[in-house]
C-alpha positions, 0 to 999 in steps of 0.5 A, a space after each residue: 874088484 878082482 884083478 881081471 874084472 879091473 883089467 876089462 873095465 879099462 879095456 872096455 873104456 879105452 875101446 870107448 876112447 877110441 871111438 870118442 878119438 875117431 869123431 874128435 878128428 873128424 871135428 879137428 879136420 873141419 876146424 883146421 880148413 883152410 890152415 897150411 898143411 902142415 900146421 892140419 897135420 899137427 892139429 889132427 894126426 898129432 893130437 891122435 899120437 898124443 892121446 892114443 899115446 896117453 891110453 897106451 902108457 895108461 894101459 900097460 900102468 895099469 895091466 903091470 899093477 903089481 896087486 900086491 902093491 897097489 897104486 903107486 903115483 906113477 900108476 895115479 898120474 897115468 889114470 889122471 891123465 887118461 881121464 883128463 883127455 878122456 873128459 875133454 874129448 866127452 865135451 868136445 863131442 858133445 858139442 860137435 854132435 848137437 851140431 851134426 844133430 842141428 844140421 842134420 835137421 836142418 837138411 830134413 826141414 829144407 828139403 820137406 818143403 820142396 816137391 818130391 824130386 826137387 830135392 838139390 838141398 843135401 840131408 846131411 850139410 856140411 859141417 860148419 867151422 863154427 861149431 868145431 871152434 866152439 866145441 874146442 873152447 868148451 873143451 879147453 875148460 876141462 882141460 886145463 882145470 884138470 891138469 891145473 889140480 894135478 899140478 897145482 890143485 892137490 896141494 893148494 891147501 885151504 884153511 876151512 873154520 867153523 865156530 860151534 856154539 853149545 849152551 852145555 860146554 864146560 866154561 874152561 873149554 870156551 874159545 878151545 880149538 881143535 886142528 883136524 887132518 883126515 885122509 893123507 894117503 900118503 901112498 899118494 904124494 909126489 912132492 915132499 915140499 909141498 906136502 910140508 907145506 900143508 903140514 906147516 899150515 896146519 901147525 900155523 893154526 896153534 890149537 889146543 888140540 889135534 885131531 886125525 880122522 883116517 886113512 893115513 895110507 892107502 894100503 899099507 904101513 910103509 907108505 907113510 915112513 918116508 913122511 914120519 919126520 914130517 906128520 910128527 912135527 904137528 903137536 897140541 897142547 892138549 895131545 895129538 889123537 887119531 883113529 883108522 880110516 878103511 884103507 889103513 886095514 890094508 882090504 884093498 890089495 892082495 896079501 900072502 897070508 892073512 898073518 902078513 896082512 895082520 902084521 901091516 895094520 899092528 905096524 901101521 898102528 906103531 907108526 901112528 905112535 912113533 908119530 905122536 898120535 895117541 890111536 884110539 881103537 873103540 876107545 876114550 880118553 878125558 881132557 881136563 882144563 881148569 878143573 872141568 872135563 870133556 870126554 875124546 872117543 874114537 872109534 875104528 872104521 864103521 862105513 855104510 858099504 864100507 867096513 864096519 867093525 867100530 864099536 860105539 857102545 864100547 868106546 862110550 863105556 866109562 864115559 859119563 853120559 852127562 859128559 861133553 863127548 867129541 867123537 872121532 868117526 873117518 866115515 860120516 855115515 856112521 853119524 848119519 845111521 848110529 851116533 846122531 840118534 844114539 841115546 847118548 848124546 855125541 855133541 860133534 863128531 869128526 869124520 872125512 873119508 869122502 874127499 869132496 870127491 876131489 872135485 866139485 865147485 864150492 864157490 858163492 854159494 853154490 856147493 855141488 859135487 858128484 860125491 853128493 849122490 852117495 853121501 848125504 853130508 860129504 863136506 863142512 858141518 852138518 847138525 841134528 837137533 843139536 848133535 853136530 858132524 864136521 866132514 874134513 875134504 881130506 889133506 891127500 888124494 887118491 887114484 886121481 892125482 889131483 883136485 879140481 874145486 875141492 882142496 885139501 883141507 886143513 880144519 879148525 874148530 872153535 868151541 864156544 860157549 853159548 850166551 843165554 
């Protein structure tokens, strides 16, 4: 979105505030009847300093953005907070308008059923307190789960685990562990520590082998500097090996010149290698245990709607077709349109890229996110006759400072295998 297209669309949504904010005072007016004077003016005029308060530091965020630059935290906590009274004020009027609705047919009901010229009922009663009371509560909900994932949320990290069973894994390789990360955007952090503390639980894990699947910045190559001495303490027996998501590419913000823009992505790859990470761009390496091998390929960004310049024929030259292959993908619709079909077979494929969206609800069962719409497989492992795809949540955020049921991840694979 250009500059000046990304300005309007705020605009027209803080427009949109404006009137959500016009008919949540009213409903506050009602519900505060009765309360001292002081303790209404507080609840109204005072909740329209502070939420017409948010939009305005939110707009001027927002039309300062250096493009150049792109977001920094303050520009992410701004946009948060405005969606956060943004979402709350959408369910407080929600409720308050199938109230007015209620009432409204009601008025209508009674009135009908007298003669014409006798109608002392009012077509529009008035507004009862109830319904302000319970549009409040309701609207509590988003609220504090929204400002708990931007406090606390984002970096309450969570160790997700899957055991894959494969009747062709060579016998050395049984019982091996992989830790994956994926999406860092580490442009994004606000908090050193809490940071180190994902990273400590990653190492906690102690596996074979580590694995990163994309976007370690969200624009450009120094986002990740003031973390280097951090990323760089995971380590694997076996090697630490990563790939590029489609925000390392840097297509996201403005540049001087193409030759600037060149220079980002060759220094970002230089980060990944004083972190570590061995980069794989379109490209293979062979794991060796116990005299058997596996082939590790990774491929650079391929995306439906997304950049697509990975190429998984030539990462998969030299490679033996009857070899073990895990494939490292950031996008998980490469899976879906190339790899699960591919000839060749990829026995599992790592990608993230989605999030999870960064909210959603994962609890008994139940697994539902607004990222689902656009990504058939967005979270967790998914299989094909076999060939199977794991989609980390992501370690990082991005534009909203938070996560609201879906937490960051820190993945284990276990490879085992099958007993026939």
């Amino acid at each position: 979105m250009h500059n000046s297209g990304f300005l309007t669309f705020f605009f027209i949504i803080a427009g949109i505030s404006l009137l959500f904010d016009w008919y949540v005072f009213s409903g506050l007016k009602t519900l505060s009847i009765g309360w001292p004077r002081p303790a209404q003016i507080a609840a109204t005029y005072g909740y329209l300093l502070i939420s017409v308060g948010v939009m305005f530091v939110f707009l001027l965020g927002i039309s300062s953005l250096r493009t150049a630059k792109g977001m920094t935290p303050f520009h992410e906590w701004m946009l948060s907070l405005f969606l956060t009274f943004f979402v709350t004020k959408l369910v407080f009027i929600i409720v308050l308008s199938l109230g007015d609705l209620g009432r409204f047919i009601s008025g209508i009901v009674t009135n009908s059923s007298k003669p014409v010229g006798q109608h002392t009922h009012p077509y529009f009663p008035d507004r009862r307190k109830f319904i302000s009371e319970l549009a409040l509560l309701l609207a509590a909900f988003p609220f504090t789960g929204f400002l708990y994932g931007m406090f606390k949320g984002k970096y309450d990290y969570k160790v997700h685990r899957e055991t894959i069973y494969y009747d062709d894994l060579p016998d050395a390789f049984d019982g091996f562990t992989i830790t994956q990360l994926s999406d860092i955007h580490s442009g994004s952090f606000d908090n050193k520590a809490a940071v180190q503390r994902g990273i400590d639980l990653a190492k906690a894990q102690k596996s074979d082998l580590f694995v990163f699947t994309g976007d370690l910045v969200n624009n450009a190559a120094w986002e990740i500097e003031p973390y280097m001495n951090m990323f760089n303490q995971l380590k694997a027996p076996f090697g630490q090996y990563s790939i590029l998501g489609n925000h390392d590419y840097g297509d996201y913000i403005q540049w001087n010149s193409e030759a600037e823009k060149a220079q980002n992505l060759e220094t970002l790859k230089q980060h990944h290698k004083a972190l570590g990470y061995r980069l794989l761009l379109d490209e293979n390496v062979v794991l060796e245990k116990g005299g058997q091998k596996l082939s590790l390929i990774g491929v650079q960004n391929w995306g439906k709607g997304f950049i697509q310049i990975g190429d998984l024929d030539k990462a998969l030259q030299g490679v033996d077709p009857n070899a073990f292959k895990i494939l490292l993908s950031h996008d998980p619709t490469h899976w879906e349109e190339k790899v699960r079909y591919n000839s060749n077979k990829i026995h599992l494929t790592l990608a993230g890229h989605t999030h999870g969206a960064q909210f959603g609800v994962e609890v008994a069962g139940i697994r539902w996110s607004p990222v689902q719409y656009r990504y058939v497989d967005w979270a967790g492992l998914a299989q094909n006759n076999g060939r199977y795809l794991y989609v980390n949540r992501g370690f990082g955020f991005l534009a909203f400072s938070g996560r609201v049921g879906i937490w960051p991840e820190v993945t284990v694979i276990t490879l085992k295998k099958k007993v026939v």
